[in-house]
N, C-alpha and C positions, 0 to 999 in steps of 0.2 A: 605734814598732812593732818588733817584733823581726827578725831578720835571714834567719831561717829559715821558710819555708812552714810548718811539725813545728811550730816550736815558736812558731806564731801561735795566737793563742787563734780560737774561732769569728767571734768579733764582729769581733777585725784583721781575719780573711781577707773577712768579708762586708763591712767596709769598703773591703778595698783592690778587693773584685771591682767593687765599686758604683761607684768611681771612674773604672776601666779602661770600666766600660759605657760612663760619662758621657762618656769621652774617645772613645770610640769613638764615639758619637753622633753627638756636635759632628764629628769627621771624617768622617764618613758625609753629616751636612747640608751639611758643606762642601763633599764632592763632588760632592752632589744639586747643589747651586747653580751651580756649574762647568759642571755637567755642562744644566742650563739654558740658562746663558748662551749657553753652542757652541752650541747647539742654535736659541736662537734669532739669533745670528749667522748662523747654516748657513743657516737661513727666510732671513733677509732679503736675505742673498748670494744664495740663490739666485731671489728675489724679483727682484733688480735686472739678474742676469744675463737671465730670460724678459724685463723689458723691453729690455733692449740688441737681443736677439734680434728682438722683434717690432721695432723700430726699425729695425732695421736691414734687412730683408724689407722695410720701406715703402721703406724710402731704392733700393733695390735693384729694389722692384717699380716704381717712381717715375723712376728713372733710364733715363735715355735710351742704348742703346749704342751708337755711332756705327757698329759692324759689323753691325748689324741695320736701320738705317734704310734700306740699299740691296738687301738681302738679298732683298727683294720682288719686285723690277721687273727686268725682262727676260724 
């Protein structure tokens, strides 16, 4: 290919544009795919942290505090 944009004939430039698409594709799907994954990491994190949370409300509604069992009487 020659060195010069000028002095590329039509068909270099239209092959060298057709390349830079292809490469930019593949980098665009790459970062779709990335950009998935986080995404479905994000879900599942936050997936696992609502049950810690309800868990943790059981444990807590469940529990006994020993400054409230006398709290009543008198």
């Amino acid at each position: 290919m020659a060195k010069f944009w000028d002095e590329m004939t039509y068909h270099q430039k239209l092959e060298m544009l057709r390349q830079e698409m292809s490469r930019v594709h593949t980098f665009i799907g790459s970062l779709k795919r990335d950009q998935d994954e986080t995404w479905e990491a994000l879900r599942a994190t936050r997936s696992e942290i609502g049950k810690i949370t309800k868990d943790v409300a059981t444990i807590k509604a469940l529990w006994s505090d020993p400054r409230k069992k006398y709290s009543r009487t008198g």
